[in-house]
TORMAR-112167 format. One line per field, with one value per residue: residue number from 1; chain; x, y, z of N, C-alpha, C, O in turn. Coordinates in steps of 0.001 Angstrom, whole numbers, plus 500000, padded with zeros to 6 digits. Layout:
gudren [NUM ...]
miti [A ...]
n.c1 [X ...]
n.c2 [Y ...]
n.c3 [Z ...]
ca.c1 [X ...]
ca.c2 [Y ...]
ca.c3 [Z ...]
c.c1 [X ...]
c.c2 [Y ...]
c.c3 [Z ...]
o.c1 [X ...]
o.c2 [Y ...]
o.c3 [Z ...]
END
This chain:
gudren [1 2 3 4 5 6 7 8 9 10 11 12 13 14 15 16 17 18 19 20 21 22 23 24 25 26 27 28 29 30 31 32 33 34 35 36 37 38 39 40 41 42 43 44 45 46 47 48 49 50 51 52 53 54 55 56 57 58 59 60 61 62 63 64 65 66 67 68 69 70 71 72 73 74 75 76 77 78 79 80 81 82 83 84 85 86 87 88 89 90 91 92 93 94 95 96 97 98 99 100 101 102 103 104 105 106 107 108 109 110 111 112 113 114 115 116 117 118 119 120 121 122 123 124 125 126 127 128 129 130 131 132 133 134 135 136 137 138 139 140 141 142 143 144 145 146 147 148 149 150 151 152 153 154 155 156 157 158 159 160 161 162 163 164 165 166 167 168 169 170 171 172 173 174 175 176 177 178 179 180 181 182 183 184 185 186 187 188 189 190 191 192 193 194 195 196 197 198 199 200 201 202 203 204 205 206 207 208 209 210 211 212 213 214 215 216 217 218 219 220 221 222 223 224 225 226 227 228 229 230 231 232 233 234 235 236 237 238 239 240 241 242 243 244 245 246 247 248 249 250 251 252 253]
miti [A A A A A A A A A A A A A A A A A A A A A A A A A A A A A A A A A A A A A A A A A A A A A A A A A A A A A A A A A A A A A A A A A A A A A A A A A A A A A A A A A A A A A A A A A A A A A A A A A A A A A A A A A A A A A A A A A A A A A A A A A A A A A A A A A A A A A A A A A A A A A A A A A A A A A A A A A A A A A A A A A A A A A A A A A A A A A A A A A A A A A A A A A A A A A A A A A A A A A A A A A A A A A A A A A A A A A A A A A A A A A A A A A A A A A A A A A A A A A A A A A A A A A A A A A A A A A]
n.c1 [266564 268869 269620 272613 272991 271970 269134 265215 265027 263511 263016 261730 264405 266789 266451 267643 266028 266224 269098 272746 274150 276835 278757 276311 273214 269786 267438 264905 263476 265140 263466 261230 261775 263190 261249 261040 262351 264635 266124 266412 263946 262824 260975 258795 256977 254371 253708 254314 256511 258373 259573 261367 262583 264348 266672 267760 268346 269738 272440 272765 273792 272227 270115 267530 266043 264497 261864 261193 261111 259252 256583 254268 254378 253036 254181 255204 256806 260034 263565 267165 270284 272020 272346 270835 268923 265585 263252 259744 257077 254873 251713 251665 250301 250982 253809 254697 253366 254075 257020 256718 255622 257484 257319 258621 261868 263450 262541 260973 259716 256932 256902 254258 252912 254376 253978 251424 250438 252644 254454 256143 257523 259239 262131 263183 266143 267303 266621 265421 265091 263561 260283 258791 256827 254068 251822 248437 246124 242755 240322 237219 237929 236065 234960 237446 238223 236793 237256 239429 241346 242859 240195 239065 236666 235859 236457 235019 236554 237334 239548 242312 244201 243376 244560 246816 245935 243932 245543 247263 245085 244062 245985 246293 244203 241650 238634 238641 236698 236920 236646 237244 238865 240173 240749 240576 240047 239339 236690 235075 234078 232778 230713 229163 230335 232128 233533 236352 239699 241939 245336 247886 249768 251164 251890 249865 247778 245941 243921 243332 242156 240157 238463 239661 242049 245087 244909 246344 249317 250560 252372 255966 257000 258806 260366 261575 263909 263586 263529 262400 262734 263596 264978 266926 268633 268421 269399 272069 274188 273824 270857 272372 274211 272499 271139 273851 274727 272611 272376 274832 274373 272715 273946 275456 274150]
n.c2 [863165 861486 859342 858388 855816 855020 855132 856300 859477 859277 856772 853933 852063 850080 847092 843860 840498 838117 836199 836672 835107 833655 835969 837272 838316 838369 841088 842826 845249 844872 842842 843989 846331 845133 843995 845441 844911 844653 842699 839184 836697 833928 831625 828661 825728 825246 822607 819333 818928 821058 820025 818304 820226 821722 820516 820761 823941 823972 822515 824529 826508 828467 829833 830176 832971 832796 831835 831475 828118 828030 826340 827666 830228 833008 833882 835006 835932 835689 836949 835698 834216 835734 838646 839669 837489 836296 834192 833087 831675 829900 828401 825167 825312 827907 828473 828750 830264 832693 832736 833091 835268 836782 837878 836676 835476 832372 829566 826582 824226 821490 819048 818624 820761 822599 821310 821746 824286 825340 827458 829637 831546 830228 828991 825471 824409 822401 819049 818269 816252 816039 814879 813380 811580 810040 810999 809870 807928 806617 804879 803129 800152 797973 798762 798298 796253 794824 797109 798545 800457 801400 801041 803320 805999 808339 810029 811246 813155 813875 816112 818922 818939 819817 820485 819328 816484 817075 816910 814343 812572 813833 813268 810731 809828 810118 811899 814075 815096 817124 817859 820478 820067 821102 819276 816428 814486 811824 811203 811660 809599 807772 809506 810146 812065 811898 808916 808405 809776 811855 811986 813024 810197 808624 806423 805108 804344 806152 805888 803217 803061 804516 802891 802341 802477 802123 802637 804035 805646 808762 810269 810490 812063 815004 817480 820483 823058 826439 829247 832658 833953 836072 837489 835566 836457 839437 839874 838211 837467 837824 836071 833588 832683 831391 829533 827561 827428 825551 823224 821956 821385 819787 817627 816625 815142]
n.c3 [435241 437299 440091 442082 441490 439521 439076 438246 440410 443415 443417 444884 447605 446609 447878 448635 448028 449326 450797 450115 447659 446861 445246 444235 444480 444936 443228 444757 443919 441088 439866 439347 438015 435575 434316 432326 429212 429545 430405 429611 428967 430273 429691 431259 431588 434248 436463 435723 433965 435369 437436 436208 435005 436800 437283 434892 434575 436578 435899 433733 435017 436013 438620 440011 442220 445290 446073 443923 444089 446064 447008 447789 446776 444662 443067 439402 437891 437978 439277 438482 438774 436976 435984 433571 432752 433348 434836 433623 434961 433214 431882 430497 427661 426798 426490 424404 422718 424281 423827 420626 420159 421313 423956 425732 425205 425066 425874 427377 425532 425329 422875 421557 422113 420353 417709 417855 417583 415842 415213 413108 413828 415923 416527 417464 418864 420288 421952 425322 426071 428326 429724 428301 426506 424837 422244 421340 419781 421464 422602 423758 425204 424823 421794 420664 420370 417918 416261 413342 412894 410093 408288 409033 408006 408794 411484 414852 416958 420948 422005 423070 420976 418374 415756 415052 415214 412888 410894 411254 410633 408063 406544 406088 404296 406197 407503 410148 412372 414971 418507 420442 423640 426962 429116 431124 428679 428879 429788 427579 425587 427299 427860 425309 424061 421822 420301 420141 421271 421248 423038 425188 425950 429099 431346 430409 432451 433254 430893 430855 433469 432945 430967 428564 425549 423840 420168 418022 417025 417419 417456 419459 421826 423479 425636 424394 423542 423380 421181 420400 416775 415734 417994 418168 415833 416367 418565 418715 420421 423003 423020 422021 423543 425281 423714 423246 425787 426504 424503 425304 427819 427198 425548 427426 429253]
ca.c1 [267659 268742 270096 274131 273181 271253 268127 265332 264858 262301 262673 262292 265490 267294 266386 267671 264640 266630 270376 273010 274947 278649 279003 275400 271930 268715 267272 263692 263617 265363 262569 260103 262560 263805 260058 261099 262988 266466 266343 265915 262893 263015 259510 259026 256185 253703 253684 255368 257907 259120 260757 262458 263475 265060 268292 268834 268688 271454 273838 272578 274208 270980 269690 266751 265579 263952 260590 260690 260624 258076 255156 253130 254408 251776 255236 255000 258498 261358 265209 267958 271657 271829 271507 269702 267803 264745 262191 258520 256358 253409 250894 252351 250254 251445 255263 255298 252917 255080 257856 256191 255177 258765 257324 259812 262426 263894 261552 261182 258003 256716 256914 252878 252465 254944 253438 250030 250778 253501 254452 257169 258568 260081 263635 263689 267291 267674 265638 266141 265181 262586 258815 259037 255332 253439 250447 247877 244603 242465 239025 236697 238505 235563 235479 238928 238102 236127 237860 240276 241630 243017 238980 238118 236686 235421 236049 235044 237409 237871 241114 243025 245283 242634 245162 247580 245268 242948 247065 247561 243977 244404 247586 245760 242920 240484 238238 238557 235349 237723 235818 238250 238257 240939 241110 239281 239326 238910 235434 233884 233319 231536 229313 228965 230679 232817 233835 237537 240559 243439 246115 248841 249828 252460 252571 248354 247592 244910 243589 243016 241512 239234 238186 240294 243223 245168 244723 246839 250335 250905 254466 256633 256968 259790 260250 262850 264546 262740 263949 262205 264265 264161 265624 268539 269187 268756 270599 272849 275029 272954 270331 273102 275190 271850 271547 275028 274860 271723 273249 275933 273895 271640 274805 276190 272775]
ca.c2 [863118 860025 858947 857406 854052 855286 855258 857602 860395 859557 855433 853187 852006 848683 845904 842419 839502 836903 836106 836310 833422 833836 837203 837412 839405 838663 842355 843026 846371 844362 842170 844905 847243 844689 844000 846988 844682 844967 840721 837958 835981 831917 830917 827190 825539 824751 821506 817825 819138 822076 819300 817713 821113 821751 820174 821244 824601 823668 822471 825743 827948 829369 829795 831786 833397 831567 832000 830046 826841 828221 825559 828785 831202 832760 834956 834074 836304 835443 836938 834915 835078 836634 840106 839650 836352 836150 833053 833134 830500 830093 827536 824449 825537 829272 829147 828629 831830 833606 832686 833564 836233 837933 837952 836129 835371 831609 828654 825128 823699 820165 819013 818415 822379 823114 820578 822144 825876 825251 828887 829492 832517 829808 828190 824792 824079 821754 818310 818477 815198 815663 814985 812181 810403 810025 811509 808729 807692 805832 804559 801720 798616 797302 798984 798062 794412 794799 797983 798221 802165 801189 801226 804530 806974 809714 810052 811830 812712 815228 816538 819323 819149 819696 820780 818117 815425 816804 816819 813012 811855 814021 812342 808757 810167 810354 813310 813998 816250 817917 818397 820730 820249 821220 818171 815213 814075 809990 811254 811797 808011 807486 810401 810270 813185 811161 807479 808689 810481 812146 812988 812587 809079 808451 804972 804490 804174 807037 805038 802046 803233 804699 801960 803267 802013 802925 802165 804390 806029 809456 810894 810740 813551 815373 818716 821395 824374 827146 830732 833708 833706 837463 837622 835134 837680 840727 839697 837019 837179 837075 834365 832573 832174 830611 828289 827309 827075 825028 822793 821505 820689 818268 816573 815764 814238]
ca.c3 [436211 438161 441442 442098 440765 437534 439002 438716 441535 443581 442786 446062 447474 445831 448872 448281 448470 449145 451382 448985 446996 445990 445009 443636 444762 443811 443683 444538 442652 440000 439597 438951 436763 434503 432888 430675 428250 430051 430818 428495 429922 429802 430199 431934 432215 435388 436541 436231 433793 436140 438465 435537 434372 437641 436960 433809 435151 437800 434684 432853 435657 436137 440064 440431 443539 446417 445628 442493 444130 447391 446727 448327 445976 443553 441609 438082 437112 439486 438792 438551 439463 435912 436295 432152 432495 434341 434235 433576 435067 432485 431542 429073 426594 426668 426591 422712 422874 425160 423152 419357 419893 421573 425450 426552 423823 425441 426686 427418 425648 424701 420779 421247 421807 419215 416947 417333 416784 414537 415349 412576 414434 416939 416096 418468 417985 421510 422086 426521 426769 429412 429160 427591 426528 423478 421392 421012 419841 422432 422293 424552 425155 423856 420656 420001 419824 416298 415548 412454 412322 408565 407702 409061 406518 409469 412971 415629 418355 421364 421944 422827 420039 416508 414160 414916 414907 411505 410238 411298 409881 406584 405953 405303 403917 406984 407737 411355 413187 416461 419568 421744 424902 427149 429905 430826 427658 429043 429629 426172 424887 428097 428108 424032 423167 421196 420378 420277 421855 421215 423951 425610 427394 429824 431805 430111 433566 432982 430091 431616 434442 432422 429766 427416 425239 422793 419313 417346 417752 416807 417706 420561 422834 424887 425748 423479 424223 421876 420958 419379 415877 415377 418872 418206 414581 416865 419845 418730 421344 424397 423104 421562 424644 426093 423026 423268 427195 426399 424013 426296 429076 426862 425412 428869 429950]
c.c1 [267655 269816 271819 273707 271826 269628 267152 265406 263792 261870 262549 263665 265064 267226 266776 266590 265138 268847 271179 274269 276386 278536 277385 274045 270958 267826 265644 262987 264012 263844 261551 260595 262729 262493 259829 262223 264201 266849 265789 264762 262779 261900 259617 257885 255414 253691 253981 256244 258788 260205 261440 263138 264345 266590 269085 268957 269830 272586 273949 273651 272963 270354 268541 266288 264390 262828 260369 260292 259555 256795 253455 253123 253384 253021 255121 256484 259175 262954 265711 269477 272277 271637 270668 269217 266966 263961 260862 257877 254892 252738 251590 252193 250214 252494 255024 254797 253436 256721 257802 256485 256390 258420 258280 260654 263362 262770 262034 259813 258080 256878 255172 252774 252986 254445 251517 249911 251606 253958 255902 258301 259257 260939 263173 264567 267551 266857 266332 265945 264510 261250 258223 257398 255402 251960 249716 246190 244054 240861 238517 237169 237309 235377 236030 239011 238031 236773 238914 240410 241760 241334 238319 238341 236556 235336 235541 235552 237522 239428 241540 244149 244635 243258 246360 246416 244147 244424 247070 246385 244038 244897 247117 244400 241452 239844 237713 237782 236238 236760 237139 237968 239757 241592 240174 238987 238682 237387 234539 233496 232901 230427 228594 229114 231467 233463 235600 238355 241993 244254 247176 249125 251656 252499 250991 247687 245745 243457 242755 242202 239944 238366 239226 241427 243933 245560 245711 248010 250885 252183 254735 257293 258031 260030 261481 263018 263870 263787 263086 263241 264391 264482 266727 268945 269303 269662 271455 273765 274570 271962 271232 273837 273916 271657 272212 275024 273925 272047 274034 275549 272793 272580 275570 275379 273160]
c.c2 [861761 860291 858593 855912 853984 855234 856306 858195 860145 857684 854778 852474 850496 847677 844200 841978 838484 837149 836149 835172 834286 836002 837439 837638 839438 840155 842157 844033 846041 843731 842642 845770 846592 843861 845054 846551 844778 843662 840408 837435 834565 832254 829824 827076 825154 823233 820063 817760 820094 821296 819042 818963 822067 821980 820813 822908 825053 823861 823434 826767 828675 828922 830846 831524 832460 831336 831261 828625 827044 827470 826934 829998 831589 834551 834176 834605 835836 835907 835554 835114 835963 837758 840656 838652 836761 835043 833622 831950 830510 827700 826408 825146 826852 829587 829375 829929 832974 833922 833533 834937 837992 838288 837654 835040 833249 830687 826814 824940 822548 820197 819073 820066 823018 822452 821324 823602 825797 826831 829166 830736 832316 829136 827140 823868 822209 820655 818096 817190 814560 815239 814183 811399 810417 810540 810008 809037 806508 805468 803782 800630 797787 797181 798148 796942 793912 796150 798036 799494 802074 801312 802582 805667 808399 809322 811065 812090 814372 814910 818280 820051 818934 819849 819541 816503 815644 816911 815255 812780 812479 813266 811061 809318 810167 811314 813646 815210 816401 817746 819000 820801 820628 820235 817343 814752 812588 810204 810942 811116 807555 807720 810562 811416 813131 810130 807465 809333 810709 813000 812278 811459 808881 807017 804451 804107 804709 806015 803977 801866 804184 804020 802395 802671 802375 801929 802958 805401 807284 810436 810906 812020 813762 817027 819376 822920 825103 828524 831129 833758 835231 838076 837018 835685 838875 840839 838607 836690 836835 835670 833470 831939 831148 829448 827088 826107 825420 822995 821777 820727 819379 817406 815557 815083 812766]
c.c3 [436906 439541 440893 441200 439627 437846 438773 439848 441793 443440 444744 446217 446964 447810 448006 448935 449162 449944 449938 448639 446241 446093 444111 444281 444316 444724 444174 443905 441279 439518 438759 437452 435421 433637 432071 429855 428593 430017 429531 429221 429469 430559 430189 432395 433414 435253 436604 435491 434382 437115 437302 435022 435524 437896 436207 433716 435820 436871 434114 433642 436145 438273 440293 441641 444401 446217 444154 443177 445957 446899 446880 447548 444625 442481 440488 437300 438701 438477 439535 438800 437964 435821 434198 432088 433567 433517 434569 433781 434076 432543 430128 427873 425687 426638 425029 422493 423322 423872 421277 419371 421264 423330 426319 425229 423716 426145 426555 426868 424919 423054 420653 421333 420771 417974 416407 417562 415848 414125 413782 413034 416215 416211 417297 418102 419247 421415 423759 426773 428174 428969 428437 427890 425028 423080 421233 420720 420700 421634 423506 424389 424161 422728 420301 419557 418286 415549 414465 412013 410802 407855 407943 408104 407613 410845 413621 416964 419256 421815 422685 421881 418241 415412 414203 414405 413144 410746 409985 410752 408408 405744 405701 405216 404555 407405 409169 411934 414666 417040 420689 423095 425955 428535 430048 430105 427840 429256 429025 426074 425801 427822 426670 423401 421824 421060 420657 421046 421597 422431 424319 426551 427690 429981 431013 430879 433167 432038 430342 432553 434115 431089 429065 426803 423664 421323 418022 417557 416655 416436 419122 420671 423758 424584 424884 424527 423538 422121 420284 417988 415767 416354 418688 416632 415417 417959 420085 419668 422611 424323 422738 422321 425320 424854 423060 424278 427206 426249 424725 427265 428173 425947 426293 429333 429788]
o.c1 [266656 270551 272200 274360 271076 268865 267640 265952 262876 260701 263257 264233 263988 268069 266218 266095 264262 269619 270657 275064 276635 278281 277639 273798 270723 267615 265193 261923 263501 263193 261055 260077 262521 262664 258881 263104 264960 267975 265070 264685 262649 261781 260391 257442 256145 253668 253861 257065 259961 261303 262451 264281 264954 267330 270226 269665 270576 273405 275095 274251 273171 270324 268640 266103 263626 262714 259431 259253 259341 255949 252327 252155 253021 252775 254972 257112 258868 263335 265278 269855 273055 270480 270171 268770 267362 263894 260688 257995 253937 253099 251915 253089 249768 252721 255306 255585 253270 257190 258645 257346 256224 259263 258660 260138 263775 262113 262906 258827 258936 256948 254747 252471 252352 254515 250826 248734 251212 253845 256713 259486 259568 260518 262726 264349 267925 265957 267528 266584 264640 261072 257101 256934 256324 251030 250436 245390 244716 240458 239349 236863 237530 235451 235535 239669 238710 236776 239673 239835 240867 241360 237332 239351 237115 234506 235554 235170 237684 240133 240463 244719 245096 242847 246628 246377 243745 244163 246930 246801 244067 244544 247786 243584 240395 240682 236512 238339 236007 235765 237793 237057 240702 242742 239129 237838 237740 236721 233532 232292 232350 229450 227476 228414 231489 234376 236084 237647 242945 244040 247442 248847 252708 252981 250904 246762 244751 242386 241565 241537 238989 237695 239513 242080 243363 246222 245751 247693 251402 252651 253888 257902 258265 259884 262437 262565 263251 264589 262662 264451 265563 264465 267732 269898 270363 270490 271662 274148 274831 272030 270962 274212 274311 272113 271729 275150 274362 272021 273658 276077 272315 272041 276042 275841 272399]
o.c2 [861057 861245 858546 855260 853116 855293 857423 857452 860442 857304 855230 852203 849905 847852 843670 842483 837825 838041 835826 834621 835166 836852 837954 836554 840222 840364 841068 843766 846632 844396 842075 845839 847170 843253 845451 847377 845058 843430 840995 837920 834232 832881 829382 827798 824276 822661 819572 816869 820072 821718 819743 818814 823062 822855 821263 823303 826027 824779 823680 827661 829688 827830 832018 830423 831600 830112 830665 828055 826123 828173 827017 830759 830773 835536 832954 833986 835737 835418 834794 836262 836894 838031 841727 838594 837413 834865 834422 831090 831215 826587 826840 825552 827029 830794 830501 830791 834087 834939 834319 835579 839143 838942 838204 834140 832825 831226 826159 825349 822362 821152 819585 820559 823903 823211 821377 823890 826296 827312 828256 830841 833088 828635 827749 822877 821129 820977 817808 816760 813511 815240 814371 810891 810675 810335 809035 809869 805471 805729 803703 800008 797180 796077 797208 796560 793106 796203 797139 799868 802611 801759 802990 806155 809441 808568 812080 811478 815493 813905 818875 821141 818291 819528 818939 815813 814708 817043 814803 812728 811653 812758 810343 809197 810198 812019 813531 816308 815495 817448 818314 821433 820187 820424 817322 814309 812184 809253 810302 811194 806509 807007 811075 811850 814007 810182 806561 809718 809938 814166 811144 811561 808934 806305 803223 803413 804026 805623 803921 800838 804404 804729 803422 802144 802783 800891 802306 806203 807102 811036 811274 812747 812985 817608 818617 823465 824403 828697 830350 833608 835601 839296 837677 835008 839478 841721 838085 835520 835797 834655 832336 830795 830124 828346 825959 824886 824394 822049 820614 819672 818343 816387 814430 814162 811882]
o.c3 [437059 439797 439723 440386 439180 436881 438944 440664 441025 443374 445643 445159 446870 448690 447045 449942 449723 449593 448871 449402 445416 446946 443022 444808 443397 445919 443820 443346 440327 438712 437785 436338 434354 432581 431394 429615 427665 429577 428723 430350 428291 431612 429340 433289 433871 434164 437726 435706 434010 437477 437306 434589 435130 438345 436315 432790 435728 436841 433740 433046 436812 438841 440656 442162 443962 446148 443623 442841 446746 446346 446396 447538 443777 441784 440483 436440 439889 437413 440402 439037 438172 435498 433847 430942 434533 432300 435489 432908 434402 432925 429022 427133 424554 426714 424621 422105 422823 423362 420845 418768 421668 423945 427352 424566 422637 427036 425985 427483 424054 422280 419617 420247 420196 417008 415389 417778 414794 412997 413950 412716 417122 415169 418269 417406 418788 420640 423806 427734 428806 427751 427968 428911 424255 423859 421011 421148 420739 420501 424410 423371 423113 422188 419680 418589 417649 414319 414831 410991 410146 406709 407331 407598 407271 411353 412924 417962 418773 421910 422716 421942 417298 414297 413163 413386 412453 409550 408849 409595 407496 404679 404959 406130 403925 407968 409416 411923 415467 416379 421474 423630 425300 428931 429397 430127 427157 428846 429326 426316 425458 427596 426698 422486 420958 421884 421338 421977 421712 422764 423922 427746 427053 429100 431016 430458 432923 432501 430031 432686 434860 430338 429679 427704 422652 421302 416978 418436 415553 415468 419936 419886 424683 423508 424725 425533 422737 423038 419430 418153 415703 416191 418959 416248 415244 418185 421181 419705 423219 425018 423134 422063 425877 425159 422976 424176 427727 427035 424583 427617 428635 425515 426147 430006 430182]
END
């Protein structure tokens, strides 16, 4: 049995969280209800691409509830003026996961995370144009002096990213020993965990400031739109409108 507004009997009442915008309500009962598969879920990662993905939000139409941008907030779902999207704040290197594996069927994630799962049950049809660095190999300035990558038969490097990088050393016939590590990699060729490094550089600031420089250039990096694909076959119309929507906003950029 249910209540006037389809709920069950017995549900707490519907409270808005949040003042409301235009003709639109973010619920706080919604919030809770609609993790039973009723919403789409765009997962977005933590951290210094969440500002750049801000905007393209704005252009999306998309507004979620106040508490998304609360610096103090520890919500990780937040609705949106969507009464079927909701966003998921996760970890970079968990949207593509989120996404794979149908959690949340819409995301934003780097080409380096998609590059090193290589999930094939993601479509990334969009390039957003944020996030923008590069994959690199680094080493000791000093090294680098006498160094000549074209001669190496076997490195050793930590990383982050082992299947991308034993990919890029395969590919010219080098046999690359991983060490994963998941930050700090400028560390290693101090402490002798390894003479090498693979990761991500921005201005090489990091780099620099840590001996470090880079010696080899493995792909440039910017963030995509992703989809579940047996979400945009099962629900072509709802992910497709966010595709679409998607789309649009990274041609006008």
């Amino acid at each position: 049995m249910s209540g006037s507004l389809g709920l069950p009997r017995g549900s707490p009442p519907i409270r808005p969280s949040g003042p409301a915008r235009g003709h639109s309500r973010y619920w706080s009962y919604g919030r809770v209800e609609r993790s039973k598969r009723e919403a789409e879920s765009l997962a977005i990662p933590k951290g210094r691409i969440l500002n750049e993905a801000a905007p393209i939000l704005v252009h999306a139409g998309i507004e979620p509830e106040e508490a998304f941008s609360d610096p103090d907030s520890r919500l990780l779902r937040f609705a949106t003026n969507h009464a079927d999207l909701d966003i998921i704040r996760v970890r970079s290197f968990d949207v593509a996961t989120f996404v794979a594996f149908g959690a949340a069927h819409l995301g934003f994630a780097g080409q380096d995370v998609l590059m090193e799962f290589d999930y094939p049950e993601i479509y990334a049809p969009i390039d957003l144009g944020i996030g923008k660095c590069r994959l690199a190999v680094a080493e000791p300035a000093e090294m680098a002096g006498s160094d000549d990558p074209r001669r190496w038969s076997h490195v050793r490097i930590a990383t982050k990213y082992p299947e991308v990088t034993r990919r890029h050393f395969a590919a010219r016939g080098v046999q690359a020993e991983c060490v994963k590590l998941s930050g700090a990699m400028e560390l290693a060729p101090s402490l002798g965990l390894s003479h090498r490094i693979v990761d991500l550089v921005d201005s090489g600031r990091t780099l620099r400031e840590n001996g470090l420089v880079e010696v080899e250039h493995i792909a440039d990096i910017t963030s995509r739109f992703i989809v579940n694909r047996a979400a945009l076959k099962t629900q072509a119309a709802r992910v497709g409108h966010w595709v679409d929507r998607f789309r649009e906003v990274s041609k006008a950029a």
